[in-house]
C-alpha positions in Angstrom: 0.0 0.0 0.0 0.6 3.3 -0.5 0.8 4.1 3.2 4.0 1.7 3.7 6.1 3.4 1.4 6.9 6.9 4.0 5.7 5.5 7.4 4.9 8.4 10.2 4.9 10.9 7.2 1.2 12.6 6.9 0.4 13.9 3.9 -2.8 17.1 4.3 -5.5 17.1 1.3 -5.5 19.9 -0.5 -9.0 20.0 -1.7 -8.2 20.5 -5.1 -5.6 23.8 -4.8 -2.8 24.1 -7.5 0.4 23.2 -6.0 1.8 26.5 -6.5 -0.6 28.4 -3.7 0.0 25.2 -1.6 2.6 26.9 0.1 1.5 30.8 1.5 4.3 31.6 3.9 5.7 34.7 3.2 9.4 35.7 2.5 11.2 39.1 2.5 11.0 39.3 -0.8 7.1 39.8 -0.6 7.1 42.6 1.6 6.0 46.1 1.2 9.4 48.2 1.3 8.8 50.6 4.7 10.7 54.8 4.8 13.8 52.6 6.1 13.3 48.9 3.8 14.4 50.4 0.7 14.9 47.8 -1.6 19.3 47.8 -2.6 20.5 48.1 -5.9 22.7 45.4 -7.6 24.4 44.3 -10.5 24.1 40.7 -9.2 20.8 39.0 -9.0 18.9 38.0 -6.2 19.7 34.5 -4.8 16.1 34.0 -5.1 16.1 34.7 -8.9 19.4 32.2 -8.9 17.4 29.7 -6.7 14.2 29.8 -8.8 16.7 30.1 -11.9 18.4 26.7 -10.8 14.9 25.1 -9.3 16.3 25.0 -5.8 14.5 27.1 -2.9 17.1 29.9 -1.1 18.7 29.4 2.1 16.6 31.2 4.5 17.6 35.0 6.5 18.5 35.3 10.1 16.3 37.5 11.6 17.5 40.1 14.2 16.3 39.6 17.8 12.6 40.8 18.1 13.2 42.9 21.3 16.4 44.7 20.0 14.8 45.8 17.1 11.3 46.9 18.6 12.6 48.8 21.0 15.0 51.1 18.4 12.2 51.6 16.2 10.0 52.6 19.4 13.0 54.7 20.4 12.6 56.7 16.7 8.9 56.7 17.1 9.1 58.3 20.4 12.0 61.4 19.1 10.1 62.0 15.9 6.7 62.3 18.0 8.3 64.7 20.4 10.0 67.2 18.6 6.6 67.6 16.4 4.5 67.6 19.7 6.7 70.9 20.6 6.1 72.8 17.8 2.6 72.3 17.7 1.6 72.9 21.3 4.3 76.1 20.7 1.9 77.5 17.6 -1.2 77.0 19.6 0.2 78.7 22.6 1.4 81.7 21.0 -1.9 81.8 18.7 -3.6 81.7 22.2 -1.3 84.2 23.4 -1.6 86.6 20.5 -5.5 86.6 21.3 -5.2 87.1 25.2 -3.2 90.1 24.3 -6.0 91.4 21.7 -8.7 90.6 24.5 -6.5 92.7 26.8 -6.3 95.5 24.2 -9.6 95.4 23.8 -10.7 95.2 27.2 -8.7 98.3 28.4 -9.7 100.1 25.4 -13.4 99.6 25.9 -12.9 101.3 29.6 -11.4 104.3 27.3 -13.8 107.1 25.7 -13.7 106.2 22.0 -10.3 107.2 20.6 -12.6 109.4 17.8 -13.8 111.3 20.7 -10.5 111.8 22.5 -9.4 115.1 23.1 -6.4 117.0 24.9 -8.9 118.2 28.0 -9.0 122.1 28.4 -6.8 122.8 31.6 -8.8 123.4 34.7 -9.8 127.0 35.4 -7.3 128.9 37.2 -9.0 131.6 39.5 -6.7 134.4 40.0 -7.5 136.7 42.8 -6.0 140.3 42.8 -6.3 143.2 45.7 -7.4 147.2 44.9 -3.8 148.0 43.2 -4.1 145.3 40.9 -1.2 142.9 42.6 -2.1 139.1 42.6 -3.0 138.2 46.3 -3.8 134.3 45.7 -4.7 131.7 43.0 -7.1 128.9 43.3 -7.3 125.9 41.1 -5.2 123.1 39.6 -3.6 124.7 36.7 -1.8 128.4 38.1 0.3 129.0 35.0 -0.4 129.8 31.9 0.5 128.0 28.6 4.4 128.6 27.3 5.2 127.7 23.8 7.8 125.6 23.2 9.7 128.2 21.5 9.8 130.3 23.7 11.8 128.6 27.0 15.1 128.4 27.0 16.5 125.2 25.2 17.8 123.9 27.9 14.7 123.8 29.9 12.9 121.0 27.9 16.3 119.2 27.9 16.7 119.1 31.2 13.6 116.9 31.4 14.4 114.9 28.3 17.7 114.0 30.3 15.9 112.8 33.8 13.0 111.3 32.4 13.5 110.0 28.9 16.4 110.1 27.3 15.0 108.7 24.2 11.9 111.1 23.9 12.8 111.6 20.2 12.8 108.0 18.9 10.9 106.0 20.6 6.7 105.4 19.8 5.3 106.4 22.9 6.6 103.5 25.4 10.1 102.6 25.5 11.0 98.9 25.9 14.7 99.5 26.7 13.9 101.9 29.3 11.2 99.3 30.4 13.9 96.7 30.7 15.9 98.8 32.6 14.0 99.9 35.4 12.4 96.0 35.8 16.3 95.0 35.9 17.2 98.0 38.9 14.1 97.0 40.5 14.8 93.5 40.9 18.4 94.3 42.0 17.0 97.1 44.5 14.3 94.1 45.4 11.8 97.2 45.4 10.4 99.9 43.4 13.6 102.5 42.9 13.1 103.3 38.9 10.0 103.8 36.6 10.0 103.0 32.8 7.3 105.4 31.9 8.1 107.9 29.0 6.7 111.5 28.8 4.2 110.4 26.6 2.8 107.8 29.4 3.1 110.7 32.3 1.5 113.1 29.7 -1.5 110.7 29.1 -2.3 109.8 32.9 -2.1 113.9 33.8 -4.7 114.2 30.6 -6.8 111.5 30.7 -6.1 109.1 33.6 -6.0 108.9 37.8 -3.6 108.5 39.7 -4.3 105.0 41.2 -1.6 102.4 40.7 -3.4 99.5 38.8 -2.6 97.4 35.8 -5.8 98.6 34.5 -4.2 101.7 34.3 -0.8 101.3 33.3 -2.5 99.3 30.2 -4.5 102.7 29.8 -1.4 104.3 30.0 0.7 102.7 27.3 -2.5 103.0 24.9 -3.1 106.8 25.4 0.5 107.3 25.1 0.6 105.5 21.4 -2.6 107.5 20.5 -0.6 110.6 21.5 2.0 109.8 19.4 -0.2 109.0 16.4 -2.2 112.1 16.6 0.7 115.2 17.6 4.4 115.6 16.8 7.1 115.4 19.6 7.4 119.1 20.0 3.7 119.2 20.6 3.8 116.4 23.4 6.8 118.2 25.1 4.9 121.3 25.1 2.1 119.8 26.5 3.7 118.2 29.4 5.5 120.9 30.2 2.5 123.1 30.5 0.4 120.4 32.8 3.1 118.7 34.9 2.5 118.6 38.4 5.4 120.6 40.5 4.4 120.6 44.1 2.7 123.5 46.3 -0.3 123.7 43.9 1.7 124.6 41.1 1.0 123.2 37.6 3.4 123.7 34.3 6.5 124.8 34.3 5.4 129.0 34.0 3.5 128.4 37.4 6.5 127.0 38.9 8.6 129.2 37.7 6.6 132.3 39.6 5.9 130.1 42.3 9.6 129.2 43.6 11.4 132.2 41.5 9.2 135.1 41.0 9.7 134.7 37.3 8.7 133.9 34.2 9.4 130.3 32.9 11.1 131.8 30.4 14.0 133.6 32.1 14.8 131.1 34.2 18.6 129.6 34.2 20.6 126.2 33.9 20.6 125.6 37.4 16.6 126.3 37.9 15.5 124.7 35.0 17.1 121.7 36.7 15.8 122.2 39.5 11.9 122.3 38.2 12.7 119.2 35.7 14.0 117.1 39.3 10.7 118.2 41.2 8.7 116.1 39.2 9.4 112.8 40.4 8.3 113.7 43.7 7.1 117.1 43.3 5.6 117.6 47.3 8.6 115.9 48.6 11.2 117.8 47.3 9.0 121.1 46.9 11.7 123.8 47.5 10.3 126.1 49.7 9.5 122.6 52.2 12.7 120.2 51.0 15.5 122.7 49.9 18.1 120.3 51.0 16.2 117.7 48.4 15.5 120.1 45.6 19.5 121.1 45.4 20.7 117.1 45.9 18.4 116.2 42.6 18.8 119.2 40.8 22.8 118.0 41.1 21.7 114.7 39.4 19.6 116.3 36.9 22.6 118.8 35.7 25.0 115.2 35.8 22.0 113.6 33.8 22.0 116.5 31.2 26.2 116.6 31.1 26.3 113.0 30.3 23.7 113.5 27.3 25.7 116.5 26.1 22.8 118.7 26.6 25.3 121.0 28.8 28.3 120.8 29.1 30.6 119.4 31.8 32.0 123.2 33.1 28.1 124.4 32.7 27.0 121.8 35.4 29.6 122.0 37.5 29.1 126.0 37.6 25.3 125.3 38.1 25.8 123.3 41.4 28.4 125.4 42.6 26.6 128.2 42.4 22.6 127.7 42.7 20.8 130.5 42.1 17.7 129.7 43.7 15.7 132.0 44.8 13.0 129.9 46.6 9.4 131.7 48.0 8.1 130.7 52.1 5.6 128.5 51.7 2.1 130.5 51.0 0.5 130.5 54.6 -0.7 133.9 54.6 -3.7 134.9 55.8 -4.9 136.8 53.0 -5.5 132.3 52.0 -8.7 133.2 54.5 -10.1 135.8 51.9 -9.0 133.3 49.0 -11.5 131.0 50.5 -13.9 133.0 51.2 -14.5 134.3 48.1 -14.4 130.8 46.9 -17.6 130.1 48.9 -19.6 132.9 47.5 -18.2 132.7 43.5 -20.8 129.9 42.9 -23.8 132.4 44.2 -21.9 135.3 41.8 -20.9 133.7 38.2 -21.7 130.2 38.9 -19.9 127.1 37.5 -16.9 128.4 35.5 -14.8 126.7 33.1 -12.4 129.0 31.9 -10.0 130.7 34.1 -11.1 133.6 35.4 -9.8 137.3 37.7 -11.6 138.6 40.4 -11.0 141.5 41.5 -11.2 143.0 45.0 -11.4 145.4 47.5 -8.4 144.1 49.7 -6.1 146.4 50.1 -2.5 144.4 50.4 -0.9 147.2 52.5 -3.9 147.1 54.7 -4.0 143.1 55.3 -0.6 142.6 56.2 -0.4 145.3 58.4 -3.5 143.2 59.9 -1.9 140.3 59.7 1.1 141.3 61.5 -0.7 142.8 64.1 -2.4 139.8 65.0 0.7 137.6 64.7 3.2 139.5 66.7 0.0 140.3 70.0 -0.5 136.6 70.1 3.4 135.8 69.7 4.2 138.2 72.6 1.1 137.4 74.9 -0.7 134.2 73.8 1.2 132.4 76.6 0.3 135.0 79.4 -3.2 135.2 78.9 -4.0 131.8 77.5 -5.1 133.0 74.2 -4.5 130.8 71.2 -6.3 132.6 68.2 -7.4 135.8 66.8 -9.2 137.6 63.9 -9.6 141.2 62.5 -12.0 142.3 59.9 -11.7 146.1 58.5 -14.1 147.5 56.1 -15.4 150.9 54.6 -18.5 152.2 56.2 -19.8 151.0 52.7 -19.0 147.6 53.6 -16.2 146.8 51.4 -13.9 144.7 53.2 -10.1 146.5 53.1 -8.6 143.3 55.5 -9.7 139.9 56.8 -7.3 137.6 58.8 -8.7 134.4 59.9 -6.5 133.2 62.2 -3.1 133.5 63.3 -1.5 130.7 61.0 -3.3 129.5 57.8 -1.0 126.4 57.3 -1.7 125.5 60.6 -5.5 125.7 60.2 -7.7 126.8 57.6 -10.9 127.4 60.0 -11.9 130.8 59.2 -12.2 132.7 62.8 -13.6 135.7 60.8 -16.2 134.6 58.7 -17.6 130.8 59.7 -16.4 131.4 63.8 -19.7 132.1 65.4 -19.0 133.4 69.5 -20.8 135.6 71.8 -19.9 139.0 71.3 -20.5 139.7 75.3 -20.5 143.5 75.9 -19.9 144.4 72.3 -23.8 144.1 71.6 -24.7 146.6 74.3 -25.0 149.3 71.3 -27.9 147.2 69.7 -29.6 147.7 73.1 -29.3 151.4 73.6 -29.9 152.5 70.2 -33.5 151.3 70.5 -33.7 152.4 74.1 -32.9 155.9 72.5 -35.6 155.3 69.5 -38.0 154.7 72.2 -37.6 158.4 73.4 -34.2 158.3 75.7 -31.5 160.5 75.1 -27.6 160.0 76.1 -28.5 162.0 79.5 -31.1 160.1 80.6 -30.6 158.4 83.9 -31.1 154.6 84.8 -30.1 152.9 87.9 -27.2 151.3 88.5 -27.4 148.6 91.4 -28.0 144.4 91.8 -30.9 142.9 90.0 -32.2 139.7 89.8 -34.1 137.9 86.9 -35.9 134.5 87.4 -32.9 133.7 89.8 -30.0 135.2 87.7 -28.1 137.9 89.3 -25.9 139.6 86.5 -23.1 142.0 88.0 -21.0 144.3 86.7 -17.1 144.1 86.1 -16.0 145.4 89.0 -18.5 143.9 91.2 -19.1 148.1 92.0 -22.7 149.4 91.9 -22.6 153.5 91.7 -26.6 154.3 91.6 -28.0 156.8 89.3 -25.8 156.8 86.0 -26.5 158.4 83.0 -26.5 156.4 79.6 -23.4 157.8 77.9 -21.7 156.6 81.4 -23.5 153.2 81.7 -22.3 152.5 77.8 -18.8 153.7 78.5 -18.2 151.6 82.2 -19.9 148.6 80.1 -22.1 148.4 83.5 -24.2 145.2 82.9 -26.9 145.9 85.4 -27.8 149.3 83.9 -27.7 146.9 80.4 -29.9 144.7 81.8 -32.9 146.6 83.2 -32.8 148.9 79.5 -32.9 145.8 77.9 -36.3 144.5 79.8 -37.7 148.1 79.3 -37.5 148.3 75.8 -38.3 144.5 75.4 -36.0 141.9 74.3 -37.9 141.3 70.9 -37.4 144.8 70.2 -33.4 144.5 70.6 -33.2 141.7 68.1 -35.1 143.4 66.0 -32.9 146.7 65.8 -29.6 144.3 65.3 -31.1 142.1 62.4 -32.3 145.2 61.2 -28.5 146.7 61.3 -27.2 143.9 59.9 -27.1 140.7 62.5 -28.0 137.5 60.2 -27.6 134.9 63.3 -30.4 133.5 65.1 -30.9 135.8 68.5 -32.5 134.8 71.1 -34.9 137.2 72.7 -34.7 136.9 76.8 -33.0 138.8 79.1 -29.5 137.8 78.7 -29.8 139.2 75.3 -28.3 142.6 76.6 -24.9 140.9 77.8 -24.4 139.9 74.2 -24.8 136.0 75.2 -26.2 134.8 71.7 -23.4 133.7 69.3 -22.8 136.3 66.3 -20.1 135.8 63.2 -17.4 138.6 63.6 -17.9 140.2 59.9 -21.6 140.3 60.4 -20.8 142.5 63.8 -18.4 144.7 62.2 -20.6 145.3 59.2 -24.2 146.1 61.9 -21.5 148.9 63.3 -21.1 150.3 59.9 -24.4 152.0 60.0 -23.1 153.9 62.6 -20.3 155.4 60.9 -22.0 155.9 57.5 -24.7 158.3 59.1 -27.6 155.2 59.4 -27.3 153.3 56.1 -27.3 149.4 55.8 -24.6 147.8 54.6 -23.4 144.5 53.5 -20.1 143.5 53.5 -18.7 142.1 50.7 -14.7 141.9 48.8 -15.8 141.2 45.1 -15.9 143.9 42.7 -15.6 142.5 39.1 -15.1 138.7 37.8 -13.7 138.4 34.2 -12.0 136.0 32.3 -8.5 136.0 31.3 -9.1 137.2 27.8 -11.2 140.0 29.5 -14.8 139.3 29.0 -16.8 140.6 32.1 -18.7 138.1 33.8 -19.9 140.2 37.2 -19.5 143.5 38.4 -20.9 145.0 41.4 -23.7 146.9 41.2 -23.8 149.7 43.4 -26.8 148.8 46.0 -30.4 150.4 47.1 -29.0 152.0 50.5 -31.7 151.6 53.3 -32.2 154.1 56.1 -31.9 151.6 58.9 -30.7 154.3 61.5 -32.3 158.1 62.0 -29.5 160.6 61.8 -30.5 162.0 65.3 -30.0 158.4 66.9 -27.3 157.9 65.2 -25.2 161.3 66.4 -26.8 160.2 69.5 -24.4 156.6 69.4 -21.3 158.5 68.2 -21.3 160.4 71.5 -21.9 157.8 73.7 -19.5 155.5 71.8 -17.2 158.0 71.2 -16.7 158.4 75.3 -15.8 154.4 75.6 -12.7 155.7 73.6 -12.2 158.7 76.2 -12.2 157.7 79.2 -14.5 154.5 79.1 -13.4 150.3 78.5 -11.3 151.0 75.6 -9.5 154.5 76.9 -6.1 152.7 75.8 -7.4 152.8 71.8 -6.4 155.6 70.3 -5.8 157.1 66.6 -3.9 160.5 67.1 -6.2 163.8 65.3 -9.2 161.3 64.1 -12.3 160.8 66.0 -13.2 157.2 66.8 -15.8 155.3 68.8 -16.5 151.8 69.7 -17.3 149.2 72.2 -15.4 146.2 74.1 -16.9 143.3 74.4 -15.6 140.1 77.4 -18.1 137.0 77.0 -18.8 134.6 80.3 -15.2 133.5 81.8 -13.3 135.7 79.7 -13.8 133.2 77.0 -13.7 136.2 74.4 -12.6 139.2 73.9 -13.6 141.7 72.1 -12.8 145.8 70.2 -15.4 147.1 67.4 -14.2 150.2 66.5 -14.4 152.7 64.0 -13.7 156.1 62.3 -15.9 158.0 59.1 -13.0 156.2 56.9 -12.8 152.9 58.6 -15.1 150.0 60.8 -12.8 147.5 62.1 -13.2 144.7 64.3 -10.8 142.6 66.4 -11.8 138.9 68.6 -9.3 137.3 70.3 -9.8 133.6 72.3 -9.4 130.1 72.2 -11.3 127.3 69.6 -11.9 124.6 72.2 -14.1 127.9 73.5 -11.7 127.3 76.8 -11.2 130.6 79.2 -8.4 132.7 78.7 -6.6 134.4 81.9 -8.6 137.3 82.0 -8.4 138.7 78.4 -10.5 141.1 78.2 -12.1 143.6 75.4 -10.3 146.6 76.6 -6.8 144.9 76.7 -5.3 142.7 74.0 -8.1 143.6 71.5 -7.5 147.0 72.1 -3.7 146.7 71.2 -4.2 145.4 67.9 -6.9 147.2 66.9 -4.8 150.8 67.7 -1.5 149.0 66.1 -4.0 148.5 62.9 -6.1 151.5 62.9 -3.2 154.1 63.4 -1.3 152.5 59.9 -4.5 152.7 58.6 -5.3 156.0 58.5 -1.5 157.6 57.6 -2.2 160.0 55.1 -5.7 160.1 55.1 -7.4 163.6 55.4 -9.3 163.4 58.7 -12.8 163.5 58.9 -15.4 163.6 61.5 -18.1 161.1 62.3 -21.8 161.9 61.9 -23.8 163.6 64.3 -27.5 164.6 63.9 -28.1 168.0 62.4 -29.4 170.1 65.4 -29.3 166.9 67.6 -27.0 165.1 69.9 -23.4 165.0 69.2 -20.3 165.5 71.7 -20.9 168.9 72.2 -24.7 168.3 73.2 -23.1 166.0 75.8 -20.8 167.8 77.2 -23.7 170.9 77.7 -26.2 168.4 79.0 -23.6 167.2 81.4 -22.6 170.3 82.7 -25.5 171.1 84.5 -24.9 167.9 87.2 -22.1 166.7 89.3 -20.8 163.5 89.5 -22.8 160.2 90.5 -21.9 158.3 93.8 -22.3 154.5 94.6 -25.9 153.7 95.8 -27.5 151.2 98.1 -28.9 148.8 95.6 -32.9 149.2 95.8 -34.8 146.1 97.0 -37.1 144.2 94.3 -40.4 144.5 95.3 -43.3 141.3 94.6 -43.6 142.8 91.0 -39.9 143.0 90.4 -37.2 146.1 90.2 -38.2 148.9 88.2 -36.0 151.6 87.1 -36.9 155.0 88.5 -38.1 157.2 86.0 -35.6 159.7 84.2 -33.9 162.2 86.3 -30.6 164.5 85.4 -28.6 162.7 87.8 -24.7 165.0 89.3 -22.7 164.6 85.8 -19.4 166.5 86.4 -18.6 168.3 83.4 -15.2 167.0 82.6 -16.3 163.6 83.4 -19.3 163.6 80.5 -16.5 165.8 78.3 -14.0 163.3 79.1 -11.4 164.4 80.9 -9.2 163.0 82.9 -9.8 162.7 86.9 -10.0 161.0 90.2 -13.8 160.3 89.8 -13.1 159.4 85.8 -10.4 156.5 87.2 -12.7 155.3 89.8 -15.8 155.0 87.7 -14.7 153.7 84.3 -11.2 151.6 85.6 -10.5 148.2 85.2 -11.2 146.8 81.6 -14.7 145.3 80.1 
């Protein structure tokens, strides 16, 4: 059998396939070639054609270790994936990058008005505040000076800012990367803030458009601005406009306001060593403000003339001139008082012209002479006395019987406190309201002569007394005014009727809330000092309201007139007769009365002290025909003083004042009533009696003291034409 012939060999049906597919196992040869099974040239055939060619099958390849050759191809694999891997997440990061920084730009720029709309702002209004002779007595507002060209500094004035600042102002686009990288490589070295990469452009667009808060929100804001800048206006033009809005300390803005503020000159006069000066203020302008820091100005100015040496802007002998040799002529810093006038008219500007937006004069009726003549006098009583008598403050007010304020100080130091003593201060005027009270007891029907009693009195359990704790009886009123005797006050202040009393001093000019009760005569409701001084002026302008005021004329800088004051309806507040009547009587408090120590050599004067509860004020309203001036002296905290009273430290400044005041000026008497009391009706009346003597006080009966009627009491006649004498000393001694 067939099965015998190969035993153990097994032979597998084929089911019919050919021989030739009987065999599918593959060889190299029937591979696909791969990027690294390129198939070799020859000149020699294969040894499978030479196998096939001879009918014999090939010796078989040795294949390469599996894991050795995996592991090289997976070794490729993973290079080849890597290096693509890195420059695709690259692309896609910087693609997302280059759209974070368009959100950004569009972010910030939608926070921005639109830049069709943008504008260089107009420069806040300057208001410029000038006395009677024309001279400049303050400025208010955030841009003082006015615009300088370009042109017209001196070169080395915009250079010397270029040099500190930005050194390459002229080729850069608005933000400079180097000086960027720079100040972020000094910073990191000083671990701190110690150098700032913003150009001119970036400082001009946050003083334009920008505040000053210190947000990347805003430096983004910055950097745009500063390219639109750039876009829209030359480099000359930028310059220019930073030098006319850069901040230089003390309220001063642009260089020209600087310039007049710490040289007393123009911008354009100023030399090397100032320019570098003003260009080294603006890194920390109210640090190294001059006229507080002249130790700091003069150490950076030094740096800012090296700065401009090393960019040859100067040269080397130039800066070392300028620092050895500064010629700066720096201002005090501005506390004056005439600062209290400043803000006073500030106050009432609304009420005159309303909003302004363009810078504007006004012009007023201070006289500059006059305030610091005020001003000093104030100063030097409170440096020499403050101490002795406890007093920490004063004010004065001086104005024309028209009204028109001539002086105003405040308070002693404006730096030190701004509080306006003169104007917003509301105190109780004590004794100096008296007049208010006798002026309608003599338009009820009293004269000057007419006698009231003079002795203890009691009201619902208050017991008022006078001064010197002295009662002298009978007393006419001219001497009852003159001693300041409170009792006498008191019982003429029930008789006419308290109601009656405010009414007379709202109708002279009082504006305060009065209260009407029987203290009302002592002066015990609280009154503003310029309102008191301007309800005396009626008595030195022959009866005629007034109201004070210090603006004349408003107009712009170009000159367009925006208010002028109109000359007023004058009211007869005061008869003529009453008011010769008050000139008499007040006149004697000069004489021989309270303020016998004031005095203004050939003019006729008159006033009234005034000493509040506890000495806590003290007061002198006096006045001539040419001048009403007013003097308070105390303490804020409303504290006592050591017996400061009216007719002593207030008396002292107001004569130190009054007597400058009226050098020069033609004399001229007060008013007196045609045909009715004046000083020489006084001294007649008073010659028929001889002098009063201190009386038993009466006893209050059930219905409470009444006066006796009028009687022409013993009036010596020297003592009513005030002269001097031993009676005169006794009655009107002491100060009240």
């Amino acid at each position: 059998m067939a099965w015998g012939k190969k035993k153990g060999a097994r032979k597998e049906p084929l089911f019919g396939l050919p021989a030739a597919l009987a065999d599918l196992r593959l060889t190299p040869a029937d591979r696909v070639p791969g990027g690294d099974d390129k198939p070799k040239k020859s000149a020699k055939p294969s040894a499978k054609r030479k196998s096939e060619d001879a009918g014999t099958e090939p010796p078989r390849e040795r294949k390469a270790p599996a894991g050795r050759s995996g592991a090289k191809r997976r070794a490729k694999s993973r290079g080849g994936f890597g290096l693509g891997r890195l420059v695709y997440w690259g692309a896609v990061l910087s693609l997302w990058g280059v759209i974070a920084v368009i959100g950004v730009v569009i972010y910030v720029g939608a926070h921005l008005p639109p830049i069709q709309s943008l504008e260089i702002p107009k420069r806040p209004p300057t208001i410029q505040i000038v006395g009677i002779d024309g001279s400049i007595l303050a400025q208010r507002g955030e841009m003082a000076g006015a615009n300088v060209a370009l042109k017209d500094l001196p070169p080395y004035l915009p250079k010397a800012f270029i040099a500190i600042e930005d050194r390459r102002f002229y080729s850069h686009f608005g933000i400079d990367p180097v000086g960027i990288l720079r100040a972020l490589v000094t910073n990191l070295l000083h671990r701190g803030v110690s150098q700032g990469g913003s150009t001119l452009t970036q400082q001009l667009a946050k003083n334009l458009f920008l505040t000053q808060e210190r947000t990347i929100r805003r430096k983004l804001q910055e950097v745009e601005l500063a390219i639109w800048l750039e876009r829209k206006h030359s480099k000359d033009e930028i310059l220019e406009l930073y030098l006319n809005r850069v901040y230089f300390g003390s309220g001063a803005y642009g260089v020209e306001a600087a310039a007049q503020k710490y040289f007393g000159k123009s911008a354009k006069a100023v030399t090397v060593a100032e320019a570098a000066m003003l260009a080294g203020l603006v890194k920390s302008p109210s640090r190294l403000a001059p006229n507080r820091n002249p130790e700091g100005a003069e150490a950076r100015a030094q740096i800012v003339l090296a700065a401009m040496a090393d960019a040859k802007f100067i040269t080397d002998a130039q800066a070392k001139a300028s620092i050895g040799h500064p010629s700066y002529n720096v201002k005090p810093a501005g506390a004056g008082t005439v600062n209290y006038v400043a803000d006073w008219i500030g106050e009432v500007l609304d009420d005159l012209v309303g909003q302004i937006d363009e810078s504007i004069k006004v012009e007023t009726t201070i006289d500059p002479k006059l305030q610091s003549v005020a001003e000093a006098a104030i100063i030097d009583e409170l440096a020499a006395k403050s101490v002795k008598f406890n007093v920490s403050q004063g004010a004065l007010v001086a104005m024309t019987p028209d009204g028109a304020v001539r002086a105003m100080v405040g308070g002693r130091n404006y730096s030190d406190s701004q509080y306006n003593r003169a104007v917003t201060a509301k105190r109780q005027p004590g004794s100096s309201f008296k007049p208010f009270v006798y002026l309608t007891a003599l338009e009820q029907g009293l004269t000057p002569d007419t006698m009231r009693q003079d002795a203890p009195i009691e009201v619902k359990g208050w017991r008022p007394e006078n001064y010197t704790h002295e009662y002298f009886g009978a007393v006419t009123l001219t001497q009852a005014l003159a001693m300041s005797l409170n009792t006498v006050a008191i019982r003429l202040g029930l008789e006419v009727g308290p109601k009656n009393v405010v009414r007379t001093a709202h109708r002279l000019g009082i504006s305060s809330k009065l209260e009407p009760n029987a203290s009302i005569a002592l002066g015990t409701s609280e009154v503003s000092m310029v309102e008191l001084v301007g309800a005396y002026a009626p008595f030195a302008n022959g009866g005629l309201a007034v109201a004070p005021h210090v603006v004349t004329r408003i107009r712009t800088l170009g000159g367009k007139l925006l208010y002028m004051r109109q000359p007023e309806e004058r009211n007869q507040v005061v008869d003529p007769r009453y008011v010769g009547m008050m000139n008499a009587m007040m006149r004697e408090t000069l004489v021989s009365g309270t303020a016998k120590k004031a005095e203004i050599p050939g003019w006729p004067a008159a006033g009234k002290t005034g000493t509040s509860q506890d000495y806590r004020d003290a007061w002198f309203i006096g006045y001539t025909a040419s001048l009403v001036t007013g003097v308070w002296l105390g303490n804020d905290d409303n504290s006592p003083t050591k017996k400061a009273t009216g007719g002593g430290l207030p008396v002292e400044v107001w004569s130190r004042f009054m007597k400058t005041a009226h050098e020069g000026v033609p004399v001229a008497a007060l008013p007196s009533a045609p045909g009715g009391w004046g000083l020489s009706n006084l001294a007649q009346a008073a010659s028929q009696v001889s002098p009063p003597t201190p009386a038993a006080p009466p006893q209050p009966n059930a219905g409470g003291y009444r006066p006796p009627p009028p009687t022409r009491a013993n009036v010596r006649p020297e003592a009513a034409a005030g002269l001097d004498g031993w009676l005169m000393d006794r009655l009107f001694g002491g100060n009240r």
